[in-house]
C-alpha positions in Angstrom: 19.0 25.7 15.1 18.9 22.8 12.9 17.3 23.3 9.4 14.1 22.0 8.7 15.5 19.3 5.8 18.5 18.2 8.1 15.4 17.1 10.2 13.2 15.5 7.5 16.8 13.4 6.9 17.3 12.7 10.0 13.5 11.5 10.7 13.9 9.2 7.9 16.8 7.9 9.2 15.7 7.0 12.8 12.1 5.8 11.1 14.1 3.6 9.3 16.5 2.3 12.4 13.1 1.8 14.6 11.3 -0.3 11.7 15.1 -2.7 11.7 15.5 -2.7 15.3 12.5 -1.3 17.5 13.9 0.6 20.7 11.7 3.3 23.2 14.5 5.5 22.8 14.3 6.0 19.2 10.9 6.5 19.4 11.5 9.2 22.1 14.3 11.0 19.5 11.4 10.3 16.6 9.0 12.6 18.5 11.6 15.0 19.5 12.4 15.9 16.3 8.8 15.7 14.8 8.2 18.3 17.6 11.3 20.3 16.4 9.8 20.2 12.9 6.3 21.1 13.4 7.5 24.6 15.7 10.4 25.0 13.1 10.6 28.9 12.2 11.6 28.1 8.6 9.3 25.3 8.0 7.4 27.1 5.2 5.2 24.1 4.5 1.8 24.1 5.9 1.8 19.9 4.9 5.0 19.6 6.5 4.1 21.1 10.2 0.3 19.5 9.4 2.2 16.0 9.1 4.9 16.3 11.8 2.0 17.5 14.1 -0.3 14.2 13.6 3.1 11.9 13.6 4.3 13.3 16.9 0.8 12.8 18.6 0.9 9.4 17.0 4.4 8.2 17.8 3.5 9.6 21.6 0.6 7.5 21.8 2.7 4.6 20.7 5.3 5.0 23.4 2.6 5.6 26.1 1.0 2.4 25.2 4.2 0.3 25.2 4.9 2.3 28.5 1.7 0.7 29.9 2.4 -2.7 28.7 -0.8 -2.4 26.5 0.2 -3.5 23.0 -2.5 -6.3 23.1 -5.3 -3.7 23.3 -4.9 -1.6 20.6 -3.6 -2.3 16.6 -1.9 0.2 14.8 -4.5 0.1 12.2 -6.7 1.3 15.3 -4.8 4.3 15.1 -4.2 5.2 11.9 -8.3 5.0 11.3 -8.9 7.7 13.8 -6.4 10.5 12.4 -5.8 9.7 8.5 -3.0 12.1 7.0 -4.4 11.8 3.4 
C-alpha cells in the first residue's frame, strides 16, 4: 500500500496537471487517491482524512456536473460556500 505522503505528492501533482490542462480523467485519479487517503491505515491525521473526505465529495460533484453537461448552472464558488474546509 502506498504511504499516505507518496499520496499528498502525488495529489499535488495531478491538482497541479488538472489546473494546466483540465481532463475528466485526472479528475477521476484526483478522487481516487483522495479516497485512498481519507481510508489510509497510517493516515494519523484527523485534518488530513477530514480534508481528503470533503475534497473527494467535492471533486465527485465536479465530474458529475461536467458529466451532465451542467457547468452553466452551478459556480465553483457555489460549492465551496456550502462545505468550507476552514
Amino acid at each position: 500500500m502506498t504511504n499516505p505522503d507518496t499520496l499528498v505528492a502525488s495529489l499535488l501533482y495531478l491538482m497541479t496537471r488538472q489546473n494546466k490542462s483540465p481532463q475528466d480523467q485526472i479528475s477521476q485519479a484526483i478522487v481516487q487517491h483522495l479516497d485512498m487517503l481519507s481510508t489510509h491505515p497510517d493516515c494519523r491525521s484527523k485534518v488530513i482524512v477530514d480534508a481528503a473526505r470533503r475534497l473527494s465529495c467535492d471533486w465527485r460533484q465536479e465530474l458529475r456536473i461536467r458529466e451532465q453537461g451542467l457547468e452553466h448552472c452551478v459556480s465553483g464558488a457555489d460549492v465551496r460556500k456550502k462545505n468550507p474546509i476552514h
